[in-house]
Each structure stands twice: as structure tokens, then as C-alpha cells.
TORZAZA-73044 format. One record per residue: residue in three letters; residue number from 1; x, y, z of N, C-alpha, C, O in turn. Coordinates in Angstrom, 3 decimals. Layout:
BEGIN
+------+-----+----------+----------+----------+----------+----------+----------+----------+----------+----------+----------+----------+----------+
| rest |  nr |       nX |       nY |       nZ |      caX |      caY |      caZ |       cX |       cY |       cZ |       oX |       oY |       oZ |
+------+-----+----------+----------+----------+----------+----------+----------+----------+----------+----------+----------+----------+----------+
|  Ala | NUM |        X |        Y |        Z |        X |        Y |        Z |        X |        Y |        Z |        X |        Y |        Z |
...
+------+-----+----------+----------+----------+----------+----------+----------+----------+----------+----------+----------+----------+----------+
***
This chain:
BEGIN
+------+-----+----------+----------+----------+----------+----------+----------+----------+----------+----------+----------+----------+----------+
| rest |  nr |       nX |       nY |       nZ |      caX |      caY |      caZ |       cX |       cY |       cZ |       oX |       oY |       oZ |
+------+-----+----------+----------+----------+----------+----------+----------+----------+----------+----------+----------+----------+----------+
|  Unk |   1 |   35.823 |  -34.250 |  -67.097 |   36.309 |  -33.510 |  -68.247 |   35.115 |  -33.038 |  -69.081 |   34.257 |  -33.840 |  -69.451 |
|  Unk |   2 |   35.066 |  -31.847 |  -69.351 |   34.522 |  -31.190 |  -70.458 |   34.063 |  -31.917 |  -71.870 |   34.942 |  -32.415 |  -72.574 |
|  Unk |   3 |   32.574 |  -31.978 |  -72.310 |   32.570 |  -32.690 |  -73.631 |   32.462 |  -31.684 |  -74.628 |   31.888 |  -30.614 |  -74.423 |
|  Unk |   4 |   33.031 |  -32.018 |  -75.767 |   33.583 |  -31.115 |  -76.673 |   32.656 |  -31.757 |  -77.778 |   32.749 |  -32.973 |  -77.946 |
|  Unk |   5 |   31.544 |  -30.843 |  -78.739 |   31.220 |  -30.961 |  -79.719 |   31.962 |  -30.103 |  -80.911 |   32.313 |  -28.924 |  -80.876 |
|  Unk |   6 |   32.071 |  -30.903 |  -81.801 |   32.566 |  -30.215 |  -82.900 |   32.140 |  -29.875 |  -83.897 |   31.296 |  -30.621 |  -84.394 |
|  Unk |   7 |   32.446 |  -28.839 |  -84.512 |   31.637 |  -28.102 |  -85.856 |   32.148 |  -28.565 |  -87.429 |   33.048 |  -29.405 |  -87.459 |
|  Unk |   8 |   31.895 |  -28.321 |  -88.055 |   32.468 |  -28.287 |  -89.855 |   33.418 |  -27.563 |  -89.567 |   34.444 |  -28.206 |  -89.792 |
|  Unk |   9 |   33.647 |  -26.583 |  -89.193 |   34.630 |  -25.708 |  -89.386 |   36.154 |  -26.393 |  -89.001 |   36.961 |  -26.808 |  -89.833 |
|  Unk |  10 |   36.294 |  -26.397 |  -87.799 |   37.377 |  -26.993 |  -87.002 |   37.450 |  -28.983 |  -87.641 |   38.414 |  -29.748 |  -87.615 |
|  Unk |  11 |   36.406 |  -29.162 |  -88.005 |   37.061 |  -30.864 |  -88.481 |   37.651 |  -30.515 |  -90.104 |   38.480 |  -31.324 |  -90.521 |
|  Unk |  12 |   37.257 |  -29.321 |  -91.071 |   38.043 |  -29.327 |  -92.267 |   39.401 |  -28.879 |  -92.101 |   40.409 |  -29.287 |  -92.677 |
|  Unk |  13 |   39.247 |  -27.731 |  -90.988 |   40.877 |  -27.257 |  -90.530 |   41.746 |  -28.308 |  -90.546 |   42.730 |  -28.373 |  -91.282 |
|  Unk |  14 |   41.381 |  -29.205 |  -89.684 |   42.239 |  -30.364 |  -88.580 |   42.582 |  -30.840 |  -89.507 |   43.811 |  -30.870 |  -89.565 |
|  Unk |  15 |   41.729 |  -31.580 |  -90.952 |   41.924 |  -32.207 |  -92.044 |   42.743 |  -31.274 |  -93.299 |   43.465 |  -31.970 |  -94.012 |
|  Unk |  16 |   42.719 |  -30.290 |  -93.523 |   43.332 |  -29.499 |  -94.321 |   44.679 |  -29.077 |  -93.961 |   44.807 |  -28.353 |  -92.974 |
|  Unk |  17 |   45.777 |  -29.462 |  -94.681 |   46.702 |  -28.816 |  -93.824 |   47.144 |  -27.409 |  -94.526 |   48.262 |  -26.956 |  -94.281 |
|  Unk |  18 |   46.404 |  -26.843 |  -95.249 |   46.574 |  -24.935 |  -96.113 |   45.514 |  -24.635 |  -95.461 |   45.326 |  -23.450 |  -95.187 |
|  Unk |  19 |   44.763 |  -25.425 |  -95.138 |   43.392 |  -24.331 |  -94.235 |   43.834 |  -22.820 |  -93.436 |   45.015 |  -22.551 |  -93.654 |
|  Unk |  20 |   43.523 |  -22.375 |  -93.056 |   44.047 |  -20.968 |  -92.749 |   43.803 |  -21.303 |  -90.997 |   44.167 |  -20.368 |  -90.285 |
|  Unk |  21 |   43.500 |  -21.954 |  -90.601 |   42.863 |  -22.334 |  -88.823 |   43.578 |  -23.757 |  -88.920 |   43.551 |  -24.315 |  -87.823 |
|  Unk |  22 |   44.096 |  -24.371 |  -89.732 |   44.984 |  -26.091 |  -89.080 |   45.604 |  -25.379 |  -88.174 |   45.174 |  -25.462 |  -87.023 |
|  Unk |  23 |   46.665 |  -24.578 |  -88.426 |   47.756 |  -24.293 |  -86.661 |   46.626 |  -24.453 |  -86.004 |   46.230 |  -25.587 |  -85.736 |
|  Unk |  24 |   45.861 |  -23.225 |  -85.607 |   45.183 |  -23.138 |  -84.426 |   44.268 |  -24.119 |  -83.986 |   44.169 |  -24.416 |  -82.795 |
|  Unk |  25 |   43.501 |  -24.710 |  -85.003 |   42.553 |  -25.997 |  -84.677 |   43.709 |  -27.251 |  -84.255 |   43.293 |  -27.771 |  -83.220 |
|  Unk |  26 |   44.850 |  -27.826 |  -84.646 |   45.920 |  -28.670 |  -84.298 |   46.363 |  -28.406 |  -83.033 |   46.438 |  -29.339 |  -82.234 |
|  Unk |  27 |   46.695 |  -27.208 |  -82.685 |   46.705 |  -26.606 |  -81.335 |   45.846 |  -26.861 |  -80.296 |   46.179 |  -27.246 |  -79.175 |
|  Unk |  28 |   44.407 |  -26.575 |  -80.806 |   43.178 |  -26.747 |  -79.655 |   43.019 |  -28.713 |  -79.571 |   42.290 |  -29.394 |  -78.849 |
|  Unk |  29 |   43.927 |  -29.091 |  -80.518 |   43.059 |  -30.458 |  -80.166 |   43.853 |  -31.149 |  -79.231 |   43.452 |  -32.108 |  -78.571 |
|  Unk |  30 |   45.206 |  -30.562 |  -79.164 |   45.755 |  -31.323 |  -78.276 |   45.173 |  -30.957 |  -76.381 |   45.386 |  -31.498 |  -75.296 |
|  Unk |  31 |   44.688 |  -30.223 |  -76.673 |   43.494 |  -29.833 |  -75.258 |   42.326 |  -30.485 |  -75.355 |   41.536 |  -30.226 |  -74.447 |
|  Unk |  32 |   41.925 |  -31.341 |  -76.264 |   40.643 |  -31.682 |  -76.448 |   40.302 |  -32.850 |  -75.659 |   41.278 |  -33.412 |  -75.160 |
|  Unk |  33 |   39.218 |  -33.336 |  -75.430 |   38.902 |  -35.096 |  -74.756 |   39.728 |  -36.528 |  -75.896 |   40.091 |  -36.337 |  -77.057 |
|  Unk |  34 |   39.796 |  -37.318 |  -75.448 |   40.274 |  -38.364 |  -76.425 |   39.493 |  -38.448 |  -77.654 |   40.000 |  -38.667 |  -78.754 |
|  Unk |  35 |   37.899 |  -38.220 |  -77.388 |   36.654 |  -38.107 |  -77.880 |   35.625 |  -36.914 |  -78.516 |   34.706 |  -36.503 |  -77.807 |
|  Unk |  36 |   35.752 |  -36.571 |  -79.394 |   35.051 |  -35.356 |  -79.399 |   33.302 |  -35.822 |  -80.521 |   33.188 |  -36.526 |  -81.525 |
|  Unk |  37 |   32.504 |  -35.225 |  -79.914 |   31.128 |  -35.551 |  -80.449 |   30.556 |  -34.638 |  -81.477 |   30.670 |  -33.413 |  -81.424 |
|  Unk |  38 |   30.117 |  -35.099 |  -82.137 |   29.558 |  -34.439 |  -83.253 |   28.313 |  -35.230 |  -84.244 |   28.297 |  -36.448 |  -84.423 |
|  Unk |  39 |   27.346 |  -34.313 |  -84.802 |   26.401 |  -35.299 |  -85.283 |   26.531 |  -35.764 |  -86.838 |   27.637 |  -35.617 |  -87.360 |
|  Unk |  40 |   25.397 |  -36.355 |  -87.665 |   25.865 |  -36.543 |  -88.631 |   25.501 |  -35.503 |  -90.023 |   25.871 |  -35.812 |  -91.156 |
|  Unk |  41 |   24.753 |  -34.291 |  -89.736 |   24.681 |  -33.309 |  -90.282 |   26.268 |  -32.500 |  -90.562 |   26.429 |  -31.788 |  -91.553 |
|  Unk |  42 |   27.338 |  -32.730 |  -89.567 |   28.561 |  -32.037 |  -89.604 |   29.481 |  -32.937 |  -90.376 |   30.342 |  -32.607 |  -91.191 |
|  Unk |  43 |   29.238 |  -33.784 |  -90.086 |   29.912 |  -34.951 |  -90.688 |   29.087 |  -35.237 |  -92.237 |   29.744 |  -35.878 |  -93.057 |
|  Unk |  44 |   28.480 |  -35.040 |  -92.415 |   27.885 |  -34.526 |  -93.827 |   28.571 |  -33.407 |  -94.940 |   28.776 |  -33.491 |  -96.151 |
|  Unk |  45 |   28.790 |  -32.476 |  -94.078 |   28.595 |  -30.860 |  -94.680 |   30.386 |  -31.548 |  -94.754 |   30.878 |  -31.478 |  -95.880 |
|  Unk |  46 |   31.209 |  -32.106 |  -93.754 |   32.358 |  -32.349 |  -93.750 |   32.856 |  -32.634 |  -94.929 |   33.718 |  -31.968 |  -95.503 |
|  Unk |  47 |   32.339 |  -33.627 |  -95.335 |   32.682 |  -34.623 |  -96.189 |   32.278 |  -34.256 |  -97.893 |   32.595 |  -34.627 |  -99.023 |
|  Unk |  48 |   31.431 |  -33.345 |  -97.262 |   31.052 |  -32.201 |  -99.072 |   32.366 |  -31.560 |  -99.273 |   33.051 |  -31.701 | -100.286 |
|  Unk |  49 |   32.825 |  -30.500 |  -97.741 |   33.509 |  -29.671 |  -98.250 |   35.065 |  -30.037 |  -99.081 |   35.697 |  -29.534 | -100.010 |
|  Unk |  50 |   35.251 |  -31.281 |  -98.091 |   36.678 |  -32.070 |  -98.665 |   36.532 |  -32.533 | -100.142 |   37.264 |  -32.309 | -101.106 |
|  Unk |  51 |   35.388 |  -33.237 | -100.046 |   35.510 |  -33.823 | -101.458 |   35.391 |  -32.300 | -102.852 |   35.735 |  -32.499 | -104.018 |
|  Unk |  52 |   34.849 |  -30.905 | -102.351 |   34.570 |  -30.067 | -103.269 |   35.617 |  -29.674 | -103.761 |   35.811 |  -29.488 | -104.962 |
|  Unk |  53 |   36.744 |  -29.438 | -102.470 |   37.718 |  -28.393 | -102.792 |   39.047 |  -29.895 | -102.865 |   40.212 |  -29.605 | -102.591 |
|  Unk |  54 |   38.706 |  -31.356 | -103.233 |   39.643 |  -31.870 | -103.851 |   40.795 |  -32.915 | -103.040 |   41.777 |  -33.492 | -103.507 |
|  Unk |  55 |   40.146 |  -32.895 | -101.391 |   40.798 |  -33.277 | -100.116 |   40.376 |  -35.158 | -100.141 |   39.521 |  -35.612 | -100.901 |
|  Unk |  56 |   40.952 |  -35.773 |  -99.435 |   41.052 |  -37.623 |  -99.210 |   39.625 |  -37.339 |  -98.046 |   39.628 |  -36.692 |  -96.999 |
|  Unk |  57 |   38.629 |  -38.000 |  -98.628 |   37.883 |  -37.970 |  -97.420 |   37.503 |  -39.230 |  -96.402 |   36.532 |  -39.522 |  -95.704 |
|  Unk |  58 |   38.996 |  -39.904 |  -96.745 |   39.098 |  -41.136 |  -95.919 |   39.632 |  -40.581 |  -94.526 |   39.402 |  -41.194 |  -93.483 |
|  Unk |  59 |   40.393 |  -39.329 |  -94.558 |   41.095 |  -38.698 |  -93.546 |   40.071 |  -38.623 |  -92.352 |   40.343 |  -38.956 |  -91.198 |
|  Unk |  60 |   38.846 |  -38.138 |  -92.789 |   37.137 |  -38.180 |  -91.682 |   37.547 |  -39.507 |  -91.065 |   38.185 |  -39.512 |  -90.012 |
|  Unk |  61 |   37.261 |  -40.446 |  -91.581 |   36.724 |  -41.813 |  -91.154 |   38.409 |  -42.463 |  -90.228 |   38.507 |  -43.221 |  -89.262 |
|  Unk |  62 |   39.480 |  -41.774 |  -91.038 |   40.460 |  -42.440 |  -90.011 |   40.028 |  -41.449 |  -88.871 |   41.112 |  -41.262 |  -88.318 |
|  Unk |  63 |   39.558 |  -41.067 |  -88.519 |   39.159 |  -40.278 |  -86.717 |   38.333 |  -40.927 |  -86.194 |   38.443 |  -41.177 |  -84.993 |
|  Unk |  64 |   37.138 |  -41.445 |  -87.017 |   36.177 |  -42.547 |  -86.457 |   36.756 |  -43.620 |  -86.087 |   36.157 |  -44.170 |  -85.163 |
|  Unk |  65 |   37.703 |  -44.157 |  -86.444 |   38.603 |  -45.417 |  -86.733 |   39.246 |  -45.221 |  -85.741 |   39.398 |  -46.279 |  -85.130 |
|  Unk |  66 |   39.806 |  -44.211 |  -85.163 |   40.853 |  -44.043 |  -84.324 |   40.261 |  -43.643 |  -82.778 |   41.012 |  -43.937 |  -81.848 |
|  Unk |  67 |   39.135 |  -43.078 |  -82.484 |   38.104 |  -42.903 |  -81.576 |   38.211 |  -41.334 |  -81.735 |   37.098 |  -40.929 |  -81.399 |
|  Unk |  68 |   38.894 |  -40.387 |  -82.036 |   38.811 |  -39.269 |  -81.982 |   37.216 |  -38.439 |  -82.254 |   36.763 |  -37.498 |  -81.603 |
|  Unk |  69 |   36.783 |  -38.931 |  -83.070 |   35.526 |  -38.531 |  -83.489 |   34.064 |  -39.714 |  -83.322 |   34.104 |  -40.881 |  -83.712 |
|  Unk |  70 |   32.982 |  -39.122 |  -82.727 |   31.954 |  -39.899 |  -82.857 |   31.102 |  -39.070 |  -83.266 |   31.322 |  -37.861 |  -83.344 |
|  Unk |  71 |   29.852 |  -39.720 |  -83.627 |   28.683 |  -38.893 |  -84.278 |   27.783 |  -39.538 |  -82.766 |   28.003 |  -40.703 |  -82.435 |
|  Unk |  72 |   26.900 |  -38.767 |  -82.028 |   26.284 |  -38.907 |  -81.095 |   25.086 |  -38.281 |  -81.087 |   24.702 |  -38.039 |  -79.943 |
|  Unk |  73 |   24.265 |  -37.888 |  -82.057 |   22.529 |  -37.459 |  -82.032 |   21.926 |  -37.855 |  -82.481 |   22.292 |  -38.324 |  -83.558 |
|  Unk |  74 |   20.499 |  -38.028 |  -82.085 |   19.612 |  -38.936 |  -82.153 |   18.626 |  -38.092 |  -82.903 |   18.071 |  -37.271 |  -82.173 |
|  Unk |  75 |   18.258 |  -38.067 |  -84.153 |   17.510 |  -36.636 |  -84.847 |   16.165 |  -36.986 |  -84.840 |   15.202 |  -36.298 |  -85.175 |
|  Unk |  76 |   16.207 |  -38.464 |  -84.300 |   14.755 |  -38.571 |  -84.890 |   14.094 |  -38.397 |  -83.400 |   13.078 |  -37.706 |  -83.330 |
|  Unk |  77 |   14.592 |  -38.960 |  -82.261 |   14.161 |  -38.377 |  -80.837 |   14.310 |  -36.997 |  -80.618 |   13.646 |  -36.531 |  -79.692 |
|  Unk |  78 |   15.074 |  -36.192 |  -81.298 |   15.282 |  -34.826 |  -81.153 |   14.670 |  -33.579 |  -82.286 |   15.005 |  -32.415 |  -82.067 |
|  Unk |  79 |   13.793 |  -33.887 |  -83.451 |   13.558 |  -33.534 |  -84.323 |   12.665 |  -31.752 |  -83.704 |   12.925 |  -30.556 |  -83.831 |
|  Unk |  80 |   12.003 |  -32.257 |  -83.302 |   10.660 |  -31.314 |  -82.812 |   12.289 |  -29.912 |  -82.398 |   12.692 |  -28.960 |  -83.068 |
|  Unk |  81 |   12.738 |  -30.442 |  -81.112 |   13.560 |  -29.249 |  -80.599 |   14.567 |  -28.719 |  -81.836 |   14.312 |  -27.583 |  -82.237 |
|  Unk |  82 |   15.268 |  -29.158 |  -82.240 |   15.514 |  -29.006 |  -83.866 |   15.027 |  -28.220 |  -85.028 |   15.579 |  -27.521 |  -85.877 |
|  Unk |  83 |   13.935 |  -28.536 |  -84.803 |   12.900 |  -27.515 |  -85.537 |   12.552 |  -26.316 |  -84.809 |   12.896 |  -25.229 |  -85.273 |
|  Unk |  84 |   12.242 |  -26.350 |  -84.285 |   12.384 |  -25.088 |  -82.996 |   13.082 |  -24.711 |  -83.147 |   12.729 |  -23.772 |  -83.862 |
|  Unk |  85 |   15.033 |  -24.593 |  -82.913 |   15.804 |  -23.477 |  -82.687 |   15.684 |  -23.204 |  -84.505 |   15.449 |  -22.027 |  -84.776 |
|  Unk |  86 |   15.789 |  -23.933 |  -85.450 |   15.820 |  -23.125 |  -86.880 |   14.569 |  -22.277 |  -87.120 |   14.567 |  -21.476 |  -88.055 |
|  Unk |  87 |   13.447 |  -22.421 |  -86.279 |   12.415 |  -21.503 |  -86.719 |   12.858 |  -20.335 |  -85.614 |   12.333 |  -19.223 |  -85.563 |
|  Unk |  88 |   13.703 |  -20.705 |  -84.920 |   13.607 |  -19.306 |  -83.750 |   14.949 |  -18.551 |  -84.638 |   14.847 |  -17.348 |  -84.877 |
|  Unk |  89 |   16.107 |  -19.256 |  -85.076 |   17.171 |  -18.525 |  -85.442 |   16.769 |  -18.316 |  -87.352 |   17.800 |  -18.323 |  -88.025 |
|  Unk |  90 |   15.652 |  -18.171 |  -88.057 |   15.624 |  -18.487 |  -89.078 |   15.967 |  -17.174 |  -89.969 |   16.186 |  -17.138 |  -91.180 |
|  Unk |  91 |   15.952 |  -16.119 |  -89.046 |   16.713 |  -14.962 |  -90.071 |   17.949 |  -14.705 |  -89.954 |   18.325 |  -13.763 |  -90.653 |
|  Unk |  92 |   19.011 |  -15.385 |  -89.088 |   20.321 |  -15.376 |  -89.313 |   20.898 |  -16.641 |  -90.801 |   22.007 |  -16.249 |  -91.165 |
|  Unk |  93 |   20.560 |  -17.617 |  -91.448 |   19.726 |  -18.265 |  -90.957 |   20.505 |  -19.334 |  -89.882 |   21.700 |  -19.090 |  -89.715 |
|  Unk |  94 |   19.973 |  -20.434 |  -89.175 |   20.151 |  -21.610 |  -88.493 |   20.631 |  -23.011 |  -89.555 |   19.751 |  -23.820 |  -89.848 |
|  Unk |  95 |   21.783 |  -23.174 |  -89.982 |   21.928 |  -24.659 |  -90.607 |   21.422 |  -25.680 |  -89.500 |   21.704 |  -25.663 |  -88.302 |
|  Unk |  96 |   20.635 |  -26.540 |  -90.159 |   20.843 |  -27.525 |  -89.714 |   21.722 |  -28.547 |  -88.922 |   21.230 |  -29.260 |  -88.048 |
|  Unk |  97 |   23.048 |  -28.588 |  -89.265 |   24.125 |  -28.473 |  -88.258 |   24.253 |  -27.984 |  -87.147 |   24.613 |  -28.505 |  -86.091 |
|  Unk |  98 |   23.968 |  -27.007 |  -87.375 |   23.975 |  -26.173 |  -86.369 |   22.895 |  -26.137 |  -85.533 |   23.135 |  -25.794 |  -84.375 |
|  Unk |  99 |   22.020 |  -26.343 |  -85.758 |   20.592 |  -26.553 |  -84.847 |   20.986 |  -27.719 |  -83.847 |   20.934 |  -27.719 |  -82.617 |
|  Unk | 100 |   21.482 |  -28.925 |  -84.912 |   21.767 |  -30.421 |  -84.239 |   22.988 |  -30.261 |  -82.804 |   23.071 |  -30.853 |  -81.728 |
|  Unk | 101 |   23.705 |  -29.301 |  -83.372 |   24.917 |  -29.006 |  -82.400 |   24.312 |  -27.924 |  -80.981 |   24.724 |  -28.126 |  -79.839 |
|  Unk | 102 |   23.867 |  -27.430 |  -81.124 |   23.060 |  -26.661 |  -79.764 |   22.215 |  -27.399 |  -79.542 |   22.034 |  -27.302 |  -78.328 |
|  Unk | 103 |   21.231 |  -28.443 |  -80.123 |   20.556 |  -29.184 |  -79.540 |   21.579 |  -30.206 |  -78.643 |   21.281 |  -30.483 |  -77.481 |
|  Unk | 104 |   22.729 |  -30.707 |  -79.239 |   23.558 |  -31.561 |  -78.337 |   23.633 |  -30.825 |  -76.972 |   23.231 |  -31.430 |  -75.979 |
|  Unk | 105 |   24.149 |  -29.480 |  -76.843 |   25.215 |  -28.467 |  -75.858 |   23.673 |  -28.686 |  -75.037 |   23.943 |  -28.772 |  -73.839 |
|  Unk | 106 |   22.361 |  -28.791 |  -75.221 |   21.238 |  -28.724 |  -74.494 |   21.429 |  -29.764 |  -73.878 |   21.384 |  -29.677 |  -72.651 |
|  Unk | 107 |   21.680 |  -30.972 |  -74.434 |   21.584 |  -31.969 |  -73.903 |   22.509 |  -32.471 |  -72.678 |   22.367 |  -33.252 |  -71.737 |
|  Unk | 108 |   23.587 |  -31.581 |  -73.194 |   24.947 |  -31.994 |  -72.321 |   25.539 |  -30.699 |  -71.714 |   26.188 |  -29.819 |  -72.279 |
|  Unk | 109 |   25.068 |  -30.826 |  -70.135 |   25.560 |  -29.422 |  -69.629 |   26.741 |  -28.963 |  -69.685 |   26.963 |  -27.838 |  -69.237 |
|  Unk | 110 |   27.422 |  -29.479 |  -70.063 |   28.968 |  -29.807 |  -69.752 |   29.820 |  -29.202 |  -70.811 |   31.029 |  -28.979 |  -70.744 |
|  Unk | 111 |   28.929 |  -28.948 |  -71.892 |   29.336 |  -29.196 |  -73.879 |   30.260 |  -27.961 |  -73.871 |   30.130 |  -27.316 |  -72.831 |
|  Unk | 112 |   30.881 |  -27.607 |  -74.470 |   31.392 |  -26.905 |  -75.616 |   31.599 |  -27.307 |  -77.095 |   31.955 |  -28.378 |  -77.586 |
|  Unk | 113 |   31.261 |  -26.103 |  -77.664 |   30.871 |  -25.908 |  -79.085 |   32.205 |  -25.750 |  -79.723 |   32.668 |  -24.628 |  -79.515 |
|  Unk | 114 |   33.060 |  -26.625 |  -80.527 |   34.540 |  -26.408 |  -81.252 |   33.774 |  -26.132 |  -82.271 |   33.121 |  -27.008 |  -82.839 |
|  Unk | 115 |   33.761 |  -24.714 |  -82.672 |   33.573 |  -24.112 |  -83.938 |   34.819 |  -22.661 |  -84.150 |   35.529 |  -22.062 |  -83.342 |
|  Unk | 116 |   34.571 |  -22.516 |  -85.892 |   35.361 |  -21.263 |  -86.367 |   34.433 |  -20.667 |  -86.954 |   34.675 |  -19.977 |  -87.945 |
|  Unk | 117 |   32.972 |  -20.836 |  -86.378 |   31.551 |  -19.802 |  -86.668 |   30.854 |  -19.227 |  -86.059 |   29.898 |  -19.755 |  -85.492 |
|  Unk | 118 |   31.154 |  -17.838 |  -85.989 |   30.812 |  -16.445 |  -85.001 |   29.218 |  -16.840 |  -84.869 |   28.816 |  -16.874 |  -83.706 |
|  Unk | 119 |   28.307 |  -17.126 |  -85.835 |   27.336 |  -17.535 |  -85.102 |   26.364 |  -17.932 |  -84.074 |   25.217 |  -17.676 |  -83.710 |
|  Unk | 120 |   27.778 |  -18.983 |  -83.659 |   27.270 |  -19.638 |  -82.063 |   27.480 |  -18.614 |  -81.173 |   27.142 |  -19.071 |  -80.081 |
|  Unk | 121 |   27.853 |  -17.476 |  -81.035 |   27.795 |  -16.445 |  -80.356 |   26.667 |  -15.975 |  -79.964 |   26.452 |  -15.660 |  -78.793 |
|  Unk | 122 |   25.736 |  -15.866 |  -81.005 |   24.178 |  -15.879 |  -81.009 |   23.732 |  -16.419 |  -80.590 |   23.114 |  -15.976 |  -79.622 |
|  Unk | 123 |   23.612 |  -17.949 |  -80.931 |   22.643 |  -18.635 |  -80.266 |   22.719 |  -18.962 |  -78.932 |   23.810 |  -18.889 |  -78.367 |
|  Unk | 124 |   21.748 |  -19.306 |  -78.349 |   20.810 |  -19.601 |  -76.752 |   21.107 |  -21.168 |  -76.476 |   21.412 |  -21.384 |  -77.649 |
|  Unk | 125 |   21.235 |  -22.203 |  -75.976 |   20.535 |  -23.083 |  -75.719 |   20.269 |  -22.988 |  -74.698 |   20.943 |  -22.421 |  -73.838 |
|  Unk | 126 |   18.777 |  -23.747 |  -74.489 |   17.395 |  -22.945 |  -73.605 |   16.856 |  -21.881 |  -73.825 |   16.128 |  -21.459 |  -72.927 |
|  Unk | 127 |   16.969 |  -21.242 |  -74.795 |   16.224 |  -19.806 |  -75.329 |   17.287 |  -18.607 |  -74.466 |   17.293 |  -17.529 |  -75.060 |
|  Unk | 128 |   17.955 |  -18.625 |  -73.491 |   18.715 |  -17.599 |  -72.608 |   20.189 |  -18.402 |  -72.477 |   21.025 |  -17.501 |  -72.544 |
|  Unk | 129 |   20.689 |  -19.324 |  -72.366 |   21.684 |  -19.699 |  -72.110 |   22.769 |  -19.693 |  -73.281 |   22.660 |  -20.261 |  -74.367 |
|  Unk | 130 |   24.256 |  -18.629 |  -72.647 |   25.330 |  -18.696 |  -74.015 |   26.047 |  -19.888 |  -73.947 |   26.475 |  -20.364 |  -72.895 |
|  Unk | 131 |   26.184 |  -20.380 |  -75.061 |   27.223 |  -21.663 |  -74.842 |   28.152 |  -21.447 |  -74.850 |   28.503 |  -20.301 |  -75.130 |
|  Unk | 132 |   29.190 |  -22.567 |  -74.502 |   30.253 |  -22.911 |  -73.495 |   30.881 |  -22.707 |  -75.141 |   30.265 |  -23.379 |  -75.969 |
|  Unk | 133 |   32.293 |  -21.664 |  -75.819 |   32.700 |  -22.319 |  -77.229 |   34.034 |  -22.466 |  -76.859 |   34.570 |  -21.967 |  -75.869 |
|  Unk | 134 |   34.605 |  -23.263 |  -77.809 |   36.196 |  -22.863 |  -78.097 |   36.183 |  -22.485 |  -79.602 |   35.783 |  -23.225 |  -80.501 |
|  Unk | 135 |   36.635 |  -21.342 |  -79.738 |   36.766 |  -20.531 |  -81.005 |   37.990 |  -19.300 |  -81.006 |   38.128 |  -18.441 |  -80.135 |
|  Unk | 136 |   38.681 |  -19.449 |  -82.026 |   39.805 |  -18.627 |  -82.181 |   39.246 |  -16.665 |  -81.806 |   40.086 |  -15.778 |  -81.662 |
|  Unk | 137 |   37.715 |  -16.419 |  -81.725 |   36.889 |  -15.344 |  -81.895 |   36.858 |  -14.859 |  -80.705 |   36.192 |  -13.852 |  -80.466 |
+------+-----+----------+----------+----------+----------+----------+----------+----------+----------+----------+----------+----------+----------+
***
């Protein structure tokens, strides 16, 4: 089976239920692995956006709790390549997140990118390679 990394985008959906993408992100998950990976830069930005706009951000951690969600990158073994794709993507620009998440899809031939950010359209991993996404786009 396919490993599925996930973005900010698709974990506030899943968690929001007025989000404008819950149908469709609720939809894609029932296709998803038991497991979906993600680092802790997403799970960061996650947990801003819920708490900004007023959301339970215990809802995150019941997915950790439940196995649905893991955080799986290693930033400090992976820093250098990291730095690399944000200096290569730095005039779109490259979040950090997002660097961490194509650095995963590098790591894992297998990956797809669960995002609702046209972005990853752009980016390479390996400098030439498009990644694998699931995106409503």
C-alpha cells in the first residue's frame, strides 16, 4: 500500500467541519492507509491554525491517539536536504513544511503528498521528479 503524507491543509479540513474541503478531505480518507505520516512542522502550522480561528486542538492529538496520524521526520538527520529544496524553491516561497514533506516523498518512493496546495505541483523531489499527490486540483 501506498504511504500517504499529509499536509496542513487536508488535517484542518478533516478537523473542521465548515472548512470548505471536510466533504472532500472525509472522502479521501476513507481511501487512505490506517496511518498517514506527517512531520512536526505540519503538525505545528496545524495546531496554530485551529487554535487561531477558535477550533479544540485536542481533535490533532485524538488521531495520534488513535494511530491515524504519526509525525515521522528526522530534521536534524535531514536538515542540509531541507535547506536545499527552500533555497532552490525560495521565490515561490518554500515553507518549511513543505520542504520537510518533499523531503519525506524523497525518502519514500512510494509517498504521496495529501495536500489542498497547488504548490506541490511545482515542486521536484530529486530536482526532476513530480510527486505522487492526492489533491482535489
Amino acid at each position: 500500500m501506498r504511504t500517504w503524507l499529509i499536509d496542513t491543509g487536508p488535517l484542518v479540513a478533516l478537523l473542521v467541519g465548515d472548512d470548505t474541503q471536510h466533504d472532500w478531505v472525509v472522502e479521501q480518507s476513507k481511501h487512505a492507509p490506517a496511518t498517514v505520516l506527517t512531520c512536526e512542522a505540519v503538525i505545528s502550522e496545524t495546531l496554530f491554525l485551529l487554535k487561531r480561528d477558535g477550533h479544540d486542538a485536542d481533535d490533532l492529538f485524538a488521531l495520534v491517539e488513535t494511530g491515524f496520524l504519526r509525525s515521522d521526520f528526522d530534521f536534524h538527520g535531514e536538515y542540509r536536504q531541507v535547506r536545499d529544496l527552500m533555497r532552490r524553491y525560495r521565490e515561490r516561497p518554500m515553507s518549511f513544511a513543505d520542504a520537510c514533506l518533499v523531503r519525506m516523498a524523497e525518502l519514500q518512493a512510494e509517498a504521496s503528498v495529501w495536500t489542498l496546495d497547488r504548490d506541490f505541483h511545482f515542486y521536484r523531489k530529486h530536482r526532476r521528479q513530480t510527486l505522487s499527490l492526492v489533491t482535489p486540483w
